[in-house]
C-alpha positions as CSV (number, residue, x, y, z in Angstrom):
1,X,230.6,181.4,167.7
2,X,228.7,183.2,165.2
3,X,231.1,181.6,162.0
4,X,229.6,177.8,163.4
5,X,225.9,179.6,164.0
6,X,226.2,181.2,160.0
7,X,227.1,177.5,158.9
8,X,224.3,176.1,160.9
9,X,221.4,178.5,159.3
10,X,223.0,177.7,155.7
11,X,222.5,174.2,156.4
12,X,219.3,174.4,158.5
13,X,217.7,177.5,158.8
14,X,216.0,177.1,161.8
15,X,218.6,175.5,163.4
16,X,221.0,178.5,163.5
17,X,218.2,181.1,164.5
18,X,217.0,178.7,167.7
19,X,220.9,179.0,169.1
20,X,220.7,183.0,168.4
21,X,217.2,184.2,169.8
22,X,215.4,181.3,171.6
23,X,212.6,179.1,171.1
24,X,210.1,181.4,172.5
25,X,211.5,184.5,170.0
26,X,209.0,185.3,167.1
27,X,212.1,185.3,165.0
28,X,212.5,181.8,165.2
29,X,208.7,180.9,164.4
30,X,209.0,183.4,161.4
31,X,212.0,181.3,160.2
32,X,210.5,178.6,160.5
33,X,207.6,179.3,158.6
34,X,209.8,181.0,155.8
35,X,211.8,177.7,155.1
36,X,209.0,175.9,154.8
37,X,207.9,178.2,151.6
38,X,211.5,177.9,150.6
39,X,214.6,177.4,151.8
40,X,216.3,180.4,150.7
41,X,214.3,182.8,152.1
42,X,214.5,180.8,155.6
43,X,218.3,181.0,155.0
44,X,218.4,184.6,154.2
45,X,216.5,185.6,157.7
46,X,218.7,183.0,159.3
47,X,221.7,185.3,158.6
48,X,219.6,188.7,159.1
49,X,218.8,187.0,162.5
50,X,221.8,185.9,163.1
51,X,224.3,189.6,162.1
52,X,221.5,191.4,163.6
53,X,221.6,189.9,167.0
């Protein structure tokens, strides 16, 4: 499950952080916020996120 989740944050970010931690998870708001600045750093944390959970 996490190899489709990995795919999913490298395509959209947020996307893959929602299915790890939650709407109500500060991680996803953070992620959110960091792929609006860019969409690298959203995709890094998407993949911290995502290994660290």
């Amino acid at each position: 499950m996490d190899i489709i989740r990995i795919i999913l944050a490298i395509l959209l970010p947020p996307v893959g952080v929602l299915m790890q931690v939650g709407i109500a998870n500060k991680h996803f708001w953070i992620n959110i916020v960091l792929t609006l600045f860019g969409y690298i750093p959203g995709i890094i944390h998407a993949i911290w996120v995502i290994a660290k959970y």
